[in-house]
KESEGU-795309 format. One record per residue (C-alpha): residue number from 1; residue in three letters; y negated, z negated, x. Coordinates in Angstrom, 1 decimal. Each point is the difference from the previous one (the first is absolute). Layout:
BEGIN
REC  nr rest  north     up   east
REC NUM  ALA      Y      Z      X
...
***
This chain:
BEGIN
REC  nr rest  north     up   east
REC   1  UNK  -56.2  -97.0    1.2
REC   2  UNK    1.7   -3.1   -0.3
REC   3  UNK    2.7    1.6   -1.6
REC   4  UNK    0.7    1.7    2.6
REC   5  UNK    0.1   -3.0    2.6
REC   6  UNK    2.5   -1.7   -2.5
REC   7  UNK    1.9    3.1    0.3
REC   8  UNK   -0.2   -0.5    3.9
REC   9  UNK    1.1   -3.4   -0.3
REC  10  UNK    2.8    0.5   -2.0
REC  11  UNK    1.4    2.8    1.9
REC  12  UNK   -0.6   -2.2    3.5
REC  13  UNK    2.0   -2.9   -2.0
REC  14  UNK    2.7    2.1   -0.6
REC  15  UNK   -0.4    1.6    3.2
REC  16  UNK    3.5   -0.1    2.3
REC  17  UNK   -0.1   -2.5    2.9
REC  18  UNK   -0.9    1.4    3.2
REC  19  UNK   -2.4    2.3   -1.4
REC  20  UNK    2.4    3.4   -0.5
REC  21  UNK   -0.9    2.2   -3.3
REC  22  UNK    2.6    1.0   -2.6
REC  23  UNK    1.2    3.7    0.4
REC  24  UNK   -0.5    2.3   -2.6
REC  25  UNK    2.9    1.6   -1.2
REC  26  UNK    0.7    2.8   -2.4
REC  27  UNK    3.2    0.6   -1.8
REC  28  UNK    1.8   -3.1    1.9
REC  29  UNK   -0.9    1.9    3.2
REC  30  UNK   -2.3   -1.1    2.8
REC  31  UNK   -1.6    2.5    2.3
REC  32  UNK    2.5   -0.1    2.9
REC  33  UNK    2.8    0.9   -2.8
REC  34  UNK   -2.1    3.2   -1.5
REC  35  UNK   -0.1    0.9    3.4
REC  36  UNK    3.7   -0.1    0.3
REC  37  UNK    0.2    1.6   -3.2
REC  38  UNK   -2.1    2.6    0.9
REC  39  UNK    2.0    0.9    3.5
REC  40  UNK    3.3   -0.1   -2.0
REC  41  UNK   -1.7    2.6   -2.9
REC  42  UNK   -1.0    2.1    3.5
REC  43  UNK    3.5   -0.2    1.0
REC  44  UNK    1.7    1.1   -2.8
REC  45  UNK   -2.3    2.8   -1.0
REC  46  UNK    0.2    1.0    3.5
REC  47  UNK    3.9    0.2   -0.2
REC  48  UNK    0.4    1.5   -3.4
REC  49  UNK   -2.4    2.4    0.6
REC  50  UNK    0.9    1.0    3.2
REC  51  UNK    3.8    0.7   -1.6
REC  52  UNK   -2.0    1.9   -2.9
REC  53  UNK   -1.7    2.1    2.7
REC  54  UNK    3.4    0.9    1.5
REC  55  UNK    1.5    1.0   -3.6
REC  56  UNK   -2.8    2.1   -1.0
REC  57  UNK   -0.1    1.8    3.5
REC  58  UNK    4.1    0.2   -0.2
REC  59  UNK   -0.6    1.1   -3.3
REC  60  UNK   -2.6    2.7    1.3
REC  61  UNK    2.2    0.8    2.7
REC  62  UNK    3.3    0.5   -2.0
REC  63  UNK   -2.1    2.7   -2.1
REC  64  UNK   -1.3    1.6    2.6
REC  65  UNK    3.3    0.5    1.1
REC  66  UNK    1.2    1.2   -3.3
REC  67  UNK   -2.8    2.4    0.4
REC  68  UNK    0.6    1.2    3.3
REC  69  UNK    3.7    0.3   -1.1
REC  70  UNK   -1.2    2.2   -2.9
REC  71  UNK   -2.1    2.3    2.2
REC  72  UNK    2.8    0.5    2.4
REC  73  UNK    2.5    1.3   -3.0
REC  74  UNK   -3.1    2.0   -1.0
REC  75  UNK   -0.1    1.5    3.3
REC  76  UNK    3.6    0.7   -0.4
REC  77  UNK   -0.2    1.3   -3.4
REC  78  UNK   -3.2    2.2    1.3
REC  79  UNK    2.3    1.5    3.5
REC  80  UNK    3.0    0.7   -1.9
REC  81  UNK   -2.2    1.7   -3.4
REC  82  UNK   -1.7    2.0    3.0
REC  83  UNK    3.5    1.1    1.0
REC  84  UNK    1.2    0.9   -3.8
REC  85  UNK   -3.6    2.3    0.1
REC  86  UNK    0.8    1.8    3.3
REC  87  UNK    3.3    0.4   -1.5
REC  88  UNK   -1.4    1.2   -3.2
REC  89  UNK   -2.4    2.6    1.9
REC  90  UNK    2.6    1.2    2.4
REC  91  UNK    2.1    0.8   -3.4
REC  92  UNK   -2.5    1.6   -1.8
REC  93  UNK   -0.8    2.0    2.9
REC  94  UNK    3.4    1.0    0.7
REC  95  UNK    0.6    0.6   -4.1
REC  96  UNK   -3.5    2.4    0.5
REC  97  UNK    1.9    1.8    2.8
REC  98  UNK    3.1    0.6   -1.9
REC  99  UNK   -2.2    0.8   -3.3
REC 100  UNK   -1.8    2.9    2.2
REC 101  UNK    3.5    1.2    0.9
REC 102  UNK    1.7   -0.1   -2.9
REC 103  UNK   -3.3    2.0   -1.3
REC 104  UNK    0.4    3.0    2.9
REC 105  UNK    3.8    0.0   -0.4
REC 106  UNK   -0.6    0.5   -3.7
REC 107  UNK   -2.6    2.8    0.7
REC 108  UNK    2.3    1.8    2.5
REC 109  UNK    2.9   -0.3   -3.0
REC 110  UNK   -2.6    1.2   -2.4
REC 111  UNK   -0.9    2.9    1.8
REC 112  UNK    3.6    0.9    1.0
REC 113  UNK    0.9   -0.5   -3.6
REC 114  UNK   -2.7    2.5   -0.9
REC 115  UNK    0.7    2.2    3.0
REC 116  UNK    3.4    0.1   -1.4
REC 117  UNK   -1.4    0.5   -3.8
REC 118  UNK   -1.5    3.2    1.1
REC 119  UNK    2.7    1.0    2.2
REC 120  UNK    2.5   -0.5   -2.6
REC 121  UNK   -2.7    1.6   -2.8
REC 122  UNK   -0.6    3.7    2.1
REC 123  UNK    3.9   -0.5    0.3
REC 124  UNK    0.1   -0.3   -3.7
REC 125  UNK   -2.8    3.0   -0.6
REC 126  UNK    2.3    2.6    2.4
REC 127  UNK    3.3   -1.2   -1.7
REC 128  UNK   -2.0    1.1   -3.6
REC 129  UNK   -1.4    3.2    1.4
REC 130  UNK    3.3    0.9    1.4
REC 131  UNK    1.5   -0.9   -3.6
REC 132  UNK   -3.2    1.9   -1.7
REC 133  UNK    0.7    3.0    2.8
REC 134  UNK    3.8    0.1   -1.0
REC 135  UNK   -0.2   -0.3   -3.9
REC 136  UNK   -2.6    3.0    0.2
REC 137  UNK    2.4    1.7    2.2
REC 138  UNK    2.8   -0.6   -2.4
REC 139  UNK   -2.4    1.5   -3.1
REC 140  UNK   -1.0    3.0    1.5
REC 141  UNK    4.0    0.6    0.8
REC 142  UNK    0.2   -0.9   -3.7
REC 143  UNK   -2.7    2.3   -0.9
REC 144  UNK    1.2    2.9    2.5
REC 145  UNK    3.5   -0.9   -1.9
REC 146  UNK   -1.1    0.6   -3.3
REC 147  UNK   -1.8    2.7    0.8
REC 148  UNK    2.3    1.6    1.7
REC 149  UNK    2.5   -0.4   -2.6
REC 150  UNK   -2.8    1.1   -2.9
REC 151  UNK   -0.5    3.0    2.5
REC 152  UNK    4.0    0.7    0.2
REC 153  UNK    0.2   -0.1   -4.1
REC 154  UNK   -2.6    2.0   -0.1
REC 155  UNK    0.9    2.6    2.1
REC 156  UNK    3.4   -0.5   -1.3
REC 157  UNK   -1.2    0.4   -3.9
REC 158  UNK   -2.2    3.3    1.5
REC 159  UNK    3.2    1.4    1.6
REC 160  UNK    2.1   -0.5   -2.8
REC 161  UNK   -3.0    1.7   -2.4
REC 162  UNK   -0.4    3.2    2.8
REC 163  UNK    3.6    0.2   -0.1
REC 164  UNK    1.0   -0.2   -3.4
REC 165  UNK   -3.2    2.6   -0.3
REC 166  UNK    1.4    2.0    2.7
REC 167  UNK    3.4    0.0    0.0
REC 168  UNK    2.7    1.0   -2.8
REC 169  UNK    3.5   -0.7    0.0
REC 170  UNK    0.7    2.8    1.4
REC 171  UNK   -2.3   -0.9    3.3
REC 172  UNK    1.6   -3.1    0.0
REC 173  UNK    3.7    0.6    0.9
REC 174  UNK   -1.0    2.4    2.5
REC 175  UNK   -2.2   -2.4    1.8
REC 176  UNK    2.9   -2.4   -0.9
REC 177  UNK    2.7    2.0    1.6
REC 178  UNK   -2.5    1.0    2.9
REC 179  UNK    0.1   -3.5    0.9
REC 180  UNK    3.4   -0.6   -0.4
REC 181  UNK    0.8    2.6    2.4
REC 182  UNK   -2.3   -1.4    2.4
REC 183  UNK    1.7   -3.4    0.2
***
């Protein structure tokens, strides 16, 4: 213990006049100065924060306005594909519609053209029986023909036999001059 009252007595000898203590200090600063320190920090964090806070939320907003910007031409993009689709389907109804008549007109041709076929084929069938009718006409004529003309030799060749059978010379020229008188 009586160290520590030399300590005491030492400190009171050195001890400023009028009984006021030293202030502590730490890095050259006293408290009023870390106080001043401290306000300024305040300040400026306050400030550059605040502007950081307004970048960010332009920032923010900027994007959302890129997005909004982006729905919008999707929206256009959307109305005017809708449009190209009605088109599309008003099209491919109309091509149906002209499909399902150029299918009737080509059944009506077909069955004109086969209407036709069979016109033109019992046509063809009467022309060939006509043709058939006159080439059998024309070889029974032949055959009457020649028949009559195998007939007319042979009664020819069976007149000439009964006459040369019957008749002599002498029959001859008065048959001869009988018909000379007669012309």
């Amino acid at each position: 213990m009586s160290n520590l009252i030399t300590l005491l007595a030492a400190a009171a000898e050195h001890a400023p006049e009028g009984g006021e203590h030293a202030e502590a200090t730490l890095l050259g600063l006293g408290p009023e100065g870390w106080v001043y320190a401290g306000v300024t920090i305040f300040f400026l964090l306050a400030i550059f924060v605040g502007k950081a806070h307004r970048q960010v939320l332009g920032a923010l907003d900027a994007q959302i306005a890129e997005t909004r910007k982006s729905l919008d031409e999707a929206k256009a993009v959307r109305a005017e594909a809708e449009v190209l689709l009605a088109n599309a389907k008003t099209q491919q109804a109309a091509a149906a519609e002209e499909a399902k008549g150029i299918v009737a007109h080509a059944g009506h041709e077909a069955e004109a053209i086969i209407a036709k076929a069979e016109a033109d084929a019992a046509e063809l069938v009467v022309r060939r029986e006509k043709m058939a009718q006159d080439k059998i006409s024309a070889a029974e004529r032949a055959a009457v023909e020649s028949l009559r003309a195998k007939s007319a030799q042979a009664a020819a060749g069976a007149a000439r036999s009964l006459i040369a059978a019957n008749h002599s010379a002498k029959a001859d020229k008065a048959l001869v001059d009988e018909a000379i008188a007669g012309l």
